[in-house]
N, C-alpha and C positions, 0 to 999 in steps of 0.2 A: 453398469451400462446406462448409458443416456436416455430417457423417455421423454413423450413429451411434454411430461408435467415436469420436468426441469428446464421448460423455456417460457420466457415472458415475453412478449411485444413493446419497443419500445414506442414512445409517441411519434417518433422519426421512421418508420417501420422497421427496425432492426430485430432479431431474435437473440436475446442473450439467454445465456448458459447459467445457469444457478445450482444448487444443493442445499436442504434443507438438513440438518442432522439433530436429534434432542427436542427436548421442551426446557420451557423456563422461562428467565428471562433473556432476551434476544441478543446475541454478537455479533458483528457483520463483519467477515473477514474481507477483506477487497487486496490478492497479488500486486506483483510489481511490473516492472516493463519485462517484457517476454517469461511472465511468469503465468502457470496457469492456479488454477482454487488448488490443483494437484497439491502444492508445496505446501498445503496445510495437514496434508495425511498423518501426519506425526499428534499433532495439535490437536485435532477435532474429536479422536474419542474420547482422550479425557475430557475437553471445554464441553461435551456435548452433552456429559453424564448428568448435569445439573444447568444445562441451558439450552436455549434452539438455538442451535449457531448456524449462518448463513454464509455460504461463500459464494461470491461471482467471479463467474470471469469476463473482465471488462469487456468491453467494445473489442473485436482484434485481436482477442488473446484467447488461448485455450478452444472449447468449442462453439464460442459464441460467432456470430457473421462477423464477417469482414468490407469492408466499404471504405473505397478512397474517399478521404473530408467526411470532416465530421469526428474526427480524432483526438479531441483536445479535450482539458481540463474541465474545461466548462460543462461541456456536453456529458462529459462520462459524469460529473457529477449530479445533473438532471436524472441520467439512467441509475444512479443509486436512488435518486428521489422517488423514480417510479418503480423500482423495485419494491422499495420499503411500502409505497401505498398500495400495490399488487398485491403484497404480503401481511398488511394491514399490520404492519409492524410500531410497536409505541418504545418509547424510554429502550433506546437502543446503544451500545456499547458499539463504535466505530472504529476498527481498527484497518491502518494500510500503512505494508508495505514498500519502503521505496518511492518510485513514481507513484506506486497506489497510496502511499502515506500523502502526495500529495493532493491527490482526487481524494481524501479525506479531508484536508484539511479547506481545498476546495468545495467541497460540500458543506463546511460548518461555516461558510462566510455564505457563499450566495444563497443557499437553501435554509441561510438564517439559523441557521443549530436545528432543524427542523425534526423532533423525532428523539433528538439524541440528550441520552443522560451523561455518555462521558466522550469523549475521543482520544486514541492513543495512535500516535504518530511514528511510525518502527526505521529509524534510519532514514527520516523521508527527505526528500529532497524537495525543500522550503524555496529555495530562489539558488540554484546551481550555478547561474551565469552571475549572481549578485558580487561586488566588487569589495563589498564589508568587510573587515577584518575577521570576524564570526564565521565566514564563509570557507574551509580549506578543501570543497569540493575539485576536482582535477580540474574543472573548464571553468573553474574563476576568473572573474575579472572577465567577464563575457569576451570569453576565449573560443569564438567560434569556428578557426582555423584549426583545434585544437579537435575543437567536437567534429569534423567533417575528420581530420587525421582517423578519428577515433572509431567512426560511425562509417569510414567508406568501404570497407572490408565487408557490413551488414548488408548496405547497400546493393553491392557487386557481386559479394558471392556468400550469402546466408547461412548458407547451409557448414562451408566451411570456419561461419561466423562463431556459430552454435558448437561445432566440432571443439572449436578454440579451448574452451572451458571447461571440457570433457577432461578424466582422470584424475579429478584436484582429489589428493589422497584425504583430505579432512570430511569424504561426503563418503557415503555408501554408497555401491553400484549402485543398487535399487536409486535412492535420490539423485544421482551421476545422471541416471537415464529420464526420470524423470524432467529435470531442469532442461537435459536438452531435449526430450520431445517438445517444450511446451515451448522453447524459443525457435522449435521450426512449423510453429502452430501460428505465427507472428510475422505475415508478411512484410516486408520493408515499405510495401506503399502506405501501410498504415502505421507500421512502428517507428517511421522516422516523421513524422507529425506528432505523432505524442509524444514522442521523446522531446522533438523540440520545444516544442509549444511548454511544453511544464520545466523546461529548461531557462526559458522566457517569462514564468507565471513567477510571480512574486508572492509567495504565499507566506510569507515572515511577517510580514506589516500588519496582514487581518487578525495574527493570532493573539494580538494585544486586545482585538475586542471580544475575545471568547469568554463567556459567561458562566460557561459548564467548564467539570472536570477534565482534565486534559494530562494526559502523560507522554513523556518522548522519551525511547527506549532508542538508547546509542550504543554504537560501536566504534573501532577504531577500524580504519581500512583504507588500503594506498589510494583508490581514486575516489571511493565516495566520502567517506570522511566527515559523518555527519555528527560528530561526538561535540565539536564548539556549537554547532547549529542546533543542536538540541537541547544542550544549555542555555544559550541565546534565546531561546523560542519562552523554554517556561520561564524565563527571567523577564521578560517584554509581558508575561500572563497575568497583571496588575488587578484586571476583573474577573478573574477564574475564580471561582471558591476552591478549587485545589490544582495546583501545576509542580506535576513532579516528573523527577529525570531519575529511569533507572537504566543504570550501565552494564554493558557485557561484553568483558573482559575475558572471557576463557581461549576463545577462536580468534579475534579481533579480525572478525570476518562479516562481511556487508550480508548473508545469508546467516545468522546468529537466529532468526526464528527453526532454521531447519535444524543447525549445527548444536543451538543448547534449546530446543524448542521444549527440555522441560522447565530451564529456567523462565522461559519464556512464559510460558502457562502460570509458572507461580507468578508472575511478577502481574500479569494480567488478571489475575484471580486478586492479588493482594491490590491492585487499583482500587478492583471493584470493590472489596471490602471497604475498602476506605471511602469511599462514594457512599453505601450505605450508611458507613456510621455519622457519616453529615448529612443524609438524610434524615438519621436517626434523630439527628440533636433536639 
């Protein structure tokens, strides 16, 4: 149950939603678009057993406020900045999901790596609308006729938007029910501004100047399809001291943190390790 030491103030006056879980060294989970921190429940007791793991839920999503403008890339990446100084958080492990992979990757550029010892990118959606051949997201080729097709059912009637998705046999009721409470947590006036806007955000190009540890965790899946984009990414990582691409195969499903979230955890643990032993050198 929610108290109100799981809310912060942002500098904007917004109240976001957080959870702390663990001691150690620090992980920041950050969900995807109508995801809430919920879809880490799988993940968080083990990461938790030997770390303080963090999860927010963005701007608009899960229990944090809602506000028309103000819904973009940018801004939700300052609300991680000031989460982290809220929390007096150092040498932080940044991990996001999806659209949140790219409010991740969005923070390691404008916020300078501010904080952070590695970043791990889970299927993110790097530049969506981008025209590259690396790109086989569904609205390539800033196919925006495509994304209004896509997005006007969200728009019009939410609720049935959310219903959509319900029964997929590869999820557990328990996470069935979860995924859709937290996409009818997500109003349209705010979900189709983030949506767009990081659709619009070009977050490929910065990832050439990342300095720190970096990992992209792909899958294969009909509309999002981030498996060449995440090759692409650590392959442009020229000043990374480590850029590595681990895949998953099992589900080839855009939801592979929930569906193999123990491979997921090894694959997150075995990063860090390896971040260590280059620290160690």
């Amino acid at each position: 149950m929610a108290t109100k030491d799981n809310f912060f103030q942002t500098s904007d006056g917004l109240w976001l939603y957080y959870e702390v879980h663990g001691n150690g060294q620090p992980i920041v989970l950050l969900p995807g678009f109508g995801e809430a921190l919920t879809m880490w429940h799988h993940n968080v007791p083990q990461l938790s057993a030997n770390h303080k793991v963090v999860c927010l839920d963005l701007r608009g999503h899960g229990r944090s406020m809602k506000v028309a403008g103000g819904n973009r890339q940018v801004r939700m990446a300052q609300d991680v900045r000031e989460l982290i100084d809220y929390l007096g958080l150092k040498n932080i492990l940044l991990v996001g999901h999806s659209l949140g992979g790219a409010v991740a990757a969005t923070y390691a550029d404008k916020q300078k790596e501010y904080s952070l010892r590695g970043l791990v990118l889970v299927d993110a959606s790097l530049y969506a609308f981008s025209d590259e051949e690396w790109n086989e997201h569904g609205q390539n080729h800033f196919n925006i006729d495509g994304w209004f097709e896509r997005m006007m059912p969200y728009i019009t009637d939410p609720i049935a938007y959310a219903a959509k998705s319900r029964g997929n046999p590869l999820f557990t009721p328990e996470d069935d029910e979860i995924l859709f409470q937290s996409k009818l947590q997500l109003p349209p006036w705010v979900g189709v501004e983030y949506h767009l806007d990081t659709y619009f955000t070009d977050n490929m190009t910065s990832l050439a100047e990342r300095t720190i540890p970096v990992a992209t965790f792909v899958s294969h899946s009909a509309y999002h399809n981030a498996w060449r984009s995440g090759h692409e990414a650590v392959a442009r990582m020229k000043r990374s001291p480590l850029a590595l691409c681990y895949e998953f195969t099992k589900t080839n499903n855009h939801f592979f943190p929930i569906l193999e979230w123990e491979k997921f955890n090894e694959c997150l643990l075995d990063f860090e390790k390896k971040i260590d032993a280059l620290e160690n050198k």
